[in-house]
N, C-alpha and C positions, 0 to 999 in steps of 0.2 A: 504494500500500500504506500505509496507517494505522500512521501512528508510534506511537501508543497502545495499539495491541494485541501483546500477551506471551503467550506459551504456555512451561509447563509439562511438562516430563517428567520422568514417573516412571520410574529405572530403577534404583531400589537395590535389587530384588528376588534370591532365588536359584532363582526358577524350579525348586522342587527334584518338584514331578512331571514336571518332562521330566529327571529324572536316568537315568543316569550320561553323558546329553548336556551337559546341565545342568548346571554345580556353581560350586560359594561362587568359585574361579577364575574361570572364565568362563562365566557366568546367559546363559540363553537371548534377551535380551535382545541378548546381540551377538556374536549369534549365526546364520550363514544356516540358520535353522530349517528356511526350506521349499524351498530348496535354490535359493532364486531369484537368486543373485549378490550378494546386499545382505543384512544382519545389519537385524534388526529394528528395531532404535533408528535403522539409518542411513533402512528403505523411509520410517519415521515424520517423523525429520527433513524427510525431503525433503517428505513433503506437507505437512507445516505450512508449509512457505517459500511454497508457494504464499498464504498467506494472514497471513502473520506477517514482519515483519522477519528476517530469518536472524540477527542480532545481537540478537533480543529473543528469542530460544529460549532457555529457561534446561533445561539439564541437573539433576537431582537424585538424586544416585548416593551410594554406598557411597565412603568417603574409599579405600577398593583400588584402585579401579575410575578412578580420575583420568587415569591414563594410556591406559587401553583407548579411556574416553571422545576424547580427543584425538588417538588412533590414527586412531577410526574416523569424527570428524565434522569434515571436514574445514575449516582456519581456523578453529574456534571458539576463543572466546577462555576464558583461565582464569576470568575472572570471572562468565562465565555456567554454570560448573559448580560449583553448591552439593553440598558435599560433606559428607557424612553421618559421622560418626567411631563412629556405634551405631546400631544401626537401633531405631527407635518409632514406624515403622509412619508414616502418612500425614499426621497432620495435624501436627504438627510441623514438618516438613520444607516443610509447603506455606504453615505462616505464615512461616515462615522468610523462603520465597521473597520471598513480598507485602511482608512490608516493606521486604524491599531492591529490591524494584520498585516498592514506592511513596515509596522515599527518592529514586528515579530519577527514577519519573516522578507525580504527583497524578495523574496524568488516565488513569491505564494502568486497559486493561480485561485480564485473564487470564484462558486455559483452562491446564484441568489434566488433563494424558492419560497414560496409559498409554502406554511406550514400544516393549511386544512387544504390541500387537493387530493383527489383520487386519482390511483395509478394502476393500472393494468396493464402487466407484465411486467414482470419488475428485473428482470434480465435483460429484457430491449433495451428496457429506462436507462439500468447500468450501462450497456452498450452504447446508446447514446452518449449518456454524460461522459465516457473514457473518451471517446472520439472527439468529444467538443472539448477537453480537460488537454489533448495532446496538440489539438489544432489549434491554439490558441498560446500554447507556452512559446514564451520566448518572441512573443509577437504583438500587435499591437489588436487585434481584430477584438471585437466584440460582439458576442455570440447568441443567439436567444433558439431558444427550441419550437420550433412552430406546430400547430396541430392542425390535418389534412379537416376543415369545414365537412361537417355531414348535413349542412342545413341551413341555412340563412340566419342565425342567432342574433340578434342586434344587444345584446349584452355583452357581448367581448369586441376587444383590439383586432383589427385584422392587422396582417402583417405580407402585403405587394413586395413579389419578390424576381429579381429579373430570370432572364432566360439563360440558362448555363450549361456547360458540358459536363459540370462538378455535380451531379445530384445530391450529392449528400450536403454540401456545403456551399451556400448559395447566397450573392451580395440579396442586400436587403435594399429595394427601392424606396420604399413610404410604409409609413403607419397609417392606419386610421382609428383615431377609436370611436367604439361603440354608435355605428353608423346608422342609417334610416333602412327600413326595412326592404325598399328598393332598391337603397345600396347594397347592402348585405347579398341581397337576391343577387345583384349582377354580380358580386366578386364570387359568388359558387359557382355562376354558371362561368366565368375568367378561365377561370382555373388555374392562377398564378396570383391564390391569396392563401393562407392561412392563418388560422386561430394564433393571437399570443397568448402563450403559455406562461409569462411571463417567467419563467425561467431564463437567466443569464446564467453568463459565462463567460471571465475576462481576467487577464493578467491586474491584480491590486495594483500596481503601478500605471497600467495603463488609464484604469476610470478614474484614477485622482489625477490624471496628466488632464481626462475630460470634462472636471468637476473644474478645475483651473480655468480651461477655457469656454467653458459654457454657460458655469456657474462661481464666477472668480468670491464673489463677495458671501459663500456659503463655504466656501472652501479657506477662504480668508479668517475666515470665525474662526471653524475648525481648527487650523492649522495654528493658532495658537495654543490650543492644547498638545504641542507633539510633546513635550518633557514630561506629560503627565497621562499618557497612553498606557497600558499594563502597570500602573502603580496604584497604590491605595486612594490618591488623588482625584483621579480618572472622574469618577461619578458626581464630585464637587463642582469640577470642572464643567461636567455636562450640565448639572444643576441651575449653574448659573449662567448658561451659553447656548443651551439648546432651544429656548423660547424665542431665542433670536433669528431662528433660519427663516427663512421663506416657507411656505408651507407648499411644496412641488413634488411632484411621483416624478421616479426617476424616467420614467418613460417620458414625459412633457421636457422634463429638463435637461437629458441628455441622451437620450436612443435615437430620437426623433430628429434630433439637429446633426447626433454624431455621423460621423464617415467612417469605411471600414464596419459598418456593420454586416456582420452572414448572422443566416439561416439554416439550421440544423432541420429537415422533416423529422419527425418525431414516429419512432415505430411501433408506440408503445399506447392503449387506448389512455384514455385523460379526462378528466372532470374536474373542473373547476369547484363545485359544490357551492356556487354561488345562492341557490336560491330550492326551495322545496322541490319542486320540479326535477332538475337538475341530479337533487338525491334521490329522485323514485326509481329516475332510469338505471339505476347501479345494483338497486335491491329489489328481493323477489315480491311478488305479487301472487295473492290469491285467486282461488275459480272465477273472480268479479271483477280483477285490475286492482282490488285495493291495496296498499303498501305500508304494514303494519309494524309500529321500533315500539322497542319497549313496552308493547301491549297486547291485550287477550281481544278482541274482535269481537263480536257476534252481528253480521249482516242481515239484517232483511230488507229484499232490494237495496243496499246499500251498493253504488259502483263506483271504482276510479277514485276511490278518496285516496289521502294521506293522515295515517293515524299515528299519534305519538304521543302516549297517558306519562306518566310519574309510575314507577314503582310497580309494574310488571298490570296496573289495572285494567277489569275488564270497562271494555265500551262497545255497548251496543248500540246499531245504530240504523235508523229503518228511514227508506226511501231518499235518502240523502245520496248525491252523485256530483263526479269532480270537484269536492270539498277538500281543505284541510283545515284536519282538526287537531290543536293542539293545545300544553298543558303546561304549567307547572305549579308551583306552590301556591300560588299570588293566581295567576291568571291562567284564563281559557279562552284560546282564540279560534273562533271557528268560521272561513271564510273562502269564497269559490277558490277554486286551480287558478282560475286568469286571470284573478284579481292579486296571485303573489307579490308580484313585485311592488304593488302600494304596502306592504307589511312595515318596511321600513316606515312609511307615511304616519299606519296605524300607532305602532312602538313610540312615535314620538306626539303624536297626540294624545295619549294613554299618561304618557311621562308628565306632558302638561298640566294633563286632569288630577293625576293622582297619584304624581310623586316621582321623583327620579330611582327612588329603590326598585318601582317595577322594570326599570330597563337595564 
């Protein structure tokens, strides 16, 4: 295993369209979403160890969230969980990372992932990440993993990519993100777009050479912490410096303008796990379509739901179709399929009415 290669996890999110599963307490993230015995961030851990030092996994969470992290991954140490004291979104938090990976190590190469997605096949996955972990060392390229579009999605990044004789590894033309549904339509029918996976992959030295030029005055901050990267300091330092960045995803503020970016096709299936939906298609369903976590059913006419009780309970449920119904302590939210994505809407009107503890 390659001393040099570090990976990245994103998990300061709050997942707030899988609320009232979800919340600013405990983000789906660590979470056992799909009811498989393992929380999210732990199934991800594990498969990067296949390919990463388990000591060069660096965690990147919410400063709340410190203890949950060290709950659930097991031996990890404090210092590979960079802790966030405000959220400003991605790319902040990922130079963050790089420098105190490049004050470790010069020669480190980084991915940067998502810490709640679904992965299918998890040998391709490796396969992939080694090939994009050797294409990149020693070079200035930056990398993302793209996913072959089965549908016209208007919830993800696409990522236009030219025509080449390299299939595997392919310059990157444009991004779009999260486009109109007749956009989306035409980039499937193209057939020179894919899904971003958000997955990166790039020499530490290099995305701080891009942080300089794209984003001088976030990297400017930064960089006045270098004498206090890996010391007991560090998180002081952050304390009082991190409310200052820009609030930018690294995609807006340097994929999209950088040069030298490829394209890895990805051979591995992928779910983002953005939204209820999203997790039905991964898990099994009953005689009726419905899709039942953590709970005992009892259908009459009941079809196409999403069912997800507290505590193995039963729910029965008559005449109700393309519904999700969910639970927790506090609340029950019961609301069509195509109306998912206003969830977030709901979460925060809920929080309005009746408190920020519910979210």
């Amino acid at each position: 295993m390659n001393s040099n290669y570090y990976a990245i996890l994103m998990a300061g999110g709050v997942g707030s369209r899988f609320w009232p599963v979800s919340t600013a307490e405990c983000p789906k993230q660590f979470q056992d979403i799909l009811g498989s015995g393992e929380t999210l961030i732990q199934t991800t851990f594990a498969r990067l160890k296949k390919i990463v030092p388990p000591e060069n996994i660096y965690i990147l969470t919410n400063a709340r969230y410190e203890e949950t992290v060290k709950e659930q991954i097991s031996g990890i140490k404090r210092e590979q969980i960079v802790l966030e004291p405000v959220m400003r979104d991605t790319a902040p938090s990922i130079l963050l990372a790089a420098l105190k990976i490049q004050e470790k190590n010069k020669d480190a190469v980084m991915m940067v992932a998502p810490s709640d997605h679904w992965i299918q096949g998890v040998d391709s996955f490796i396969n992939d990440l080694n090939f994009a972990f050797e294409a990149v060392d020693n070079n200035e390229k930056l990398i993302t993993l793209g996913i072959k579009p089965t549908f016209p999605n208007t919830g993800y990044g696409y990522i236009k990519f030219e025509h080449s004789e390299d299939r595997r590894l392919i310059p990157v033309a444009q991004f779009t993100e999260k486009p109109t549904f007749k956009k989306a339509e035409k980039f499937v029918e193209d057939g020179n777009y894919a899904w971003n996976a958000g997955i990166f992959i790039w020499n530490a030295s290099s995305i701080i050479e891009n942080f300089k030029k794209y984003l001088p005055e976030m990297y400017n901050l930064f960089q006045k912490g270098k004498e206090y990267w890996n010391t007991e300091e560090e998180q002081a330092f952050i304390n009082d410096n991190y409310h200052l960045a820009n609030k930018i995803s690294i995609d807006y503020g340097i994929i999209e303008k950088a040069e030298n970016v490829f394209m890895i096709p990805a051979n591995f299936g992928w779910n983002d796990l953005g939204t209820w939906g999203s997790l039905q298609e991964e898990l099994p369903q009953d005689d009726f379509g419905n899709t039942v976590i953590n709970a005992r059913l009892l259908p009459f006419g009941a079809e196409g739901n999403i069912v997800r009780a507290a505590e193995n309970k039963i729910v029965v449920l008559e005449g109700l179709k393309d519904y999700i119904v969910l639970e927790n302590e506090q609340v029950l939210l019961i609301v069509p399929k195509k109306n998912e994505q206003g969830i977030k809407e709901i979460r925060q009107k809920a929080i309005d009415k009746f408190g920020d503890k519910l979210g």
